[in-house]
Structure formats: structure tokens, C-alpha cells
C-alpha positions in Angstrom: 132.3 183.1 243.4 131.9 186.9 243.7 129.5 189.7 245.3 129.2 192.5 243.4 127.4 196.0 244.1 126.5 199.2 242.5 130.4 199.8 242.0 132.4 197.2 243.8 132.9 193.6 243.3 133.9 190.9 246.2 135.7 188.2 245.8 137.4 185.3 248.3 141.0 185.9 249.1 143.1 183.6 247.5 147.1 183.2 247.6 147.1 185.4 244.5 146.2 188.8 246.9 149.5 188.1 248.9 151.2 191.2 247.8 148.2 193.2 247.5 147.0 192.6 250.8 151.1 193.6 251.6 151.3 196.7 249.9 148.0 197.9 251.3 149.6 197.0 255.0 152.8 198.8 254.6 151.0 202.1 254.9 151.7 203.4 258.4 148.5 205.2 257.9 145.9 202.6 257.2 148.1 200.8 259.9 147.4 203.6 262.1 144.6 202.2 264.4 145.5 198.5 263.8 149.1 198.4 264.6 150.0 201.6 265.5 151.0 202.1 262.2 153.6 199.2 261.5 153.3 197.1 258.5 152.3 193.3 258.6 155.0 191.3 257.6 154.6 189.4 253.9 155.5 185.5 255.7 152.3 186.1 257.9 149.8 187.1 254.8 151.1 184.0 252.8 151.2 181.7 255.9 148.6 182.8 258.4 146.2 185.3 257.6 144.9 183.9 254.0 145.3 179.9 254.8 143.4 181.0 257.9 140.7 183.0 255.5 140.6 180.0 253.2 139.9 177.4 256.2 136.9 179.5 257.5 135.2 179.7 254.1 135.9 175.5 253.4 134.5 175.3 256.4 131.7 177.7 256.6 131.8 180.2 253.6 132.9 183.1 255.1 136.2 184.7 255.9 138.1 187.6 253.9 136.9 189.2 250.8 139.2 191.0 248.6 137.1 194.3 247.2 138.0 195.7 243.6 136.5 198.2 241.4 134.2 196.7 239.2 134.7 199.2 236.1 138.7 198.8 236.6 139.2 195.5 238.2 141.5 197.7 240.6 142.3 196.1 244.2 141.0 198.7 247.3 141.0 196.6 250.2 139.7 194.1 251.4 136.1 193.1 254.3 136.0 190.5 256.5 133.8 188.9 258.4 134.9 185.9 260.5 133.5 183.6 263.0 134.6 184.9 266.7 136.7 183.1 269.0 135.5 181.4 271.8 131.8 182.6 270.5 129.1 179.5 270.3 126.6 181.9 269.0 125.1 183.1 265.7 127.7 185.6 264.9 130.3 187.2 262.8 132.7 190.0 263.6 133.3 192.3 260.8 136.4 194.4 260.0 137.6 196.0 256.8 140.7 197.9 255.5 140.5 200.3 252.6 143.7 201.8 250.5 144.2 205.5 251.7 143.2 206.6 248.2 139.9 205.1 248.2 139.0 207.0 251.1 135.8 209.3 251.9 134.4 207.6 248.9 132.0 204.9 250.8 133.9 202.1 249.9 133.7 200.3 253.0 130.2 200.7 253.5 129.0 199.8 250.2 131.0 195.9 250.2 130.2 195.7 254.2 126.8 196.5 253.4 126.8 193.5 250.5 128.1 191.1 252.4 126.0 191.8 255.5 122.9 191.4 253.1 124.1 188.1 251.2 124.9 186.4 254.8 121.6 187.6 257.1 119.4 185.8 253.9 121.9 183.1 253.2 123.3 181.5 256.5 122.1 181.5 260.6 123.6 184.8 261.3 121.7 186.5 263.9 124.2 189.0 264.8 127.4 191.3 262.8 129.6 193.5 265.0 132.4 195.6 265.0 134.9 196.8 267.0 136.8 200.1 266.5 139.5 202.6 268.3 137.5 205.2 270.2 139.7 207.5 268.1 139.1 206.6 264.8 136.4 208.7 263.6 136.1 207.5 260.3 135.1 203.5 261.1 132.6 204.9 263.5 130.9 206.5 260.4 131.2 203.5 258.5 129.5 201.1 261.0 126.9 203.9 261.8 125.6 204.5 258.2 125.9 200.0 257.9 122.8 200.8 260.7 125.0 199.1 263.7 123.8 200.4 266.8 126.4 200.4 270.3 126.4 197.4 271.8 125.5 196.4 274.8 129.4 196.5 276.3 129.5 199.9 274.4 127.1 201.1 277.0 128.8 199.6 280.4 128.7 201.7 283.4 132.9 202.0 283.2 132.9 202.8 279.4 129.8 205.5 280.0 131.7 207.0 283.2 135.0 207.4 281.2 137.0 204.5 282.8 137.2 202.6 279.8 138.5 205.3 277.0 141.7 202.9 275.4 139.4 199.9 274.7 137.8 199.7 271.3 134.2 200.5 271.2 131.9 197.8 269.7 128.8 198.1 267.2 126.4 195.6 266.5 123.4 194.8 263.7 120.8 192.6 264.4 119.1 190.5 261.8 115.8 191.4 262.8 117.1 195.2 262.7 118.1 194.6 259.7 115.4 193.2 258.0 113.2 196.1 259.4 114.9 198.3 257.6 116.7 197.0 254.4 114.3 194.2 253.3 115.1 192.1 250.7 114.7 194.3 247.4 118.0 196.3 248.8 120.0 192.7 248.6 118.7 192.2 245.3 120.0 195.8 244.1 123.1 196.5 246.3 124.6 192.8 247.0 123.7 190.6 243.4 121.8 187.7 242.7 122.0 184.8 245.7 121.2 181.6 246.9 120.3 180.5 250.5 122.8 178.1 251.7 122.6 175.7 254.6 124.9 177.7 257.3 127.2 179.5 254.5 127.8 182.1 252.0 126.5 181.3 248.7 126.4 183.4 245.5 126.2 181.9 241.7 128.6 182.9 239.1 
């Protein structure tokens, strides 16, 4: 099962991405905003964080998603969108880490935007968000040109009057503000062919 795009293609983590998923960690700078720029250890990729990825998609088709260069089959990172704790609505958060390399070069956008496309017209989803480091300028941009808008909480009275300037700022997308402006000949384009699922992410291939 894979998503692919103009230049990317997406595919489910698998115990295989272990020491990718490593390597791209032990950069203190793509660490920078997550963990203050220490690595992840490798016993919590290969027991935690892809078991964990692997439950969520047998149990409803979405979770991590490795992201590779379609020409060269080359490994850049990885997007995620998981079901929130302690959330009983129709919603996914979305996060996504990109190899230093890679970027300035749209990468994230480009297999968030896919993925945001195949799961508004194949599951329930009613609402993607993202939550990022008031600092980190670049994530901002990503979730901007993706067409979130600030949340709700991003527009409290304490974050508005400066009380709140450590806590990460959330984004959100709608499906319905989505669909105004995307429609579904971008999906078709930018995120591969599809199928509607009952509740999950399904693709052929």
C-alpha cells in the first residue's frame, strides 16, 4: 500500500525503517524543536514508536508514513497522522519530520498534503491539526500553505495577550475547508488513485 505524489511516494512504516527513522533522529537539528535537540534512542523506534504506528493502522489505517523520493527511492522522513489521545471526535493530529537536507524543498507539504487528501475522501475525518513551537518558523509555513488556519486555542485570550508564548501553537483544517478549496481533481493529481474505505485509509496497489 503506497500514496504517491507529483515527486514523493508514502508508504506504512514497517520494522524495516528502524534505522532510518534512527539516523534521521540523531540530528540535534531536526531534533531541535522536538527534543531539544537529543536523539531518540534505537530500543524505542523498534519497540514503541513503529509497533505503536503498526497497531493504529490494523486498527484504523492510519499511523506513520515513511516518505521517499519517488525517482530515487531515497528515505527523507517520514508524516504522521495519528488518532489523538483522550479525543472521541473525528480527528487526526498531524506531525512530520523531514532530513535536514531535504529542506526548503516542500517536502513536507507535498506528502502532508497527499495524505490529508486520501483521508478527508476516504475515512470520517472531519478535522487535521497540528501543533508546533512558537519558534519554529519553518512548520508554521508548512501548515500555513497545507491551508490550516489557527485554531480556536491558538486564539485564547492568554495566548493573544502573550501569557502563553512556551506552549506550542496549534493549526487546524477542516474538511469542509478543505473541500472548498482543493476539490477532488487535486486528490486525483497530487495524492494517486484511491478508494473510500469504511473509517480507514485505503489506496490500491
Amino acid at each position: 500500500m503506497a500514496i504517491d505524489s507529483e515527486r514523493l511516494r508514502l508508504r506504512p512504516v514497517s520494522p524495516d525503517d528502524v534505522d532510518r527513522l534512527y539516523v534521521l533522529d540523531a540530528d540535534p537539528d531536526v531534533m531541535r524543536f522536538v527534543s531539544g535537540g537529543e536523539p531518540t534512542r534505537r530500543d524505542t523506534i523498534a519497540d514503541w514508536v513503529v509497533p505503536r504506528s503498526q497497531a493504529q493502522f490494523a486498527s484504523h489505517g492510519t499511523g506513520m508514513w515513511t516518505v521517499s523520493l519517488r525517482r530515487h527511492d531515497m528515505f527523507v522522513g517520514w508524516v504522521h497522522l495519528r488518532l489523538p489521545r483522550h479525543s472521541a471526535e473525528h480527528e487526526l493530529e498531524l506531525s512530520y519530520r523531514i532530513a535536514r537536507e531535504h529542506w526548503g524543498a516542500g517536502i513536507a507539504t507535498e506528502a502532508a498534503a497527499a495524505l490529508i487528501a486520501v483521508t478527508f475522501l476516504s475515512t470520517d475525518t472531519r478535522r487535521v491539526f497540528a501543533s508546533a513551537h512558537p519558534g519554529h518558523s519553518a512548520s508554521h509555513r508548512v501548515m500555513r500553505k497545507l491551508g490550516m488556519r489557527l485554531s480556536p486555542l491558538a486564539l485564547s485570550a492568554a495566548r493573544l495577550s502573550g501569557e502563553q508564548i512556551d506552549d506550542d501553537v496549534e493549526y487546524e483544517l477542516l474538511r469542509d475547508q478543505w473541500a472548498a478549496t482543493r476539490g477532488r481533481h487535486t486528490v486525483d493529481r497530487a495524492a494517486g488513485r484511491h478508494r473510500r474505505a469504511n473509517g480507514t485509509i485505503g489506496m490500491t496497489g
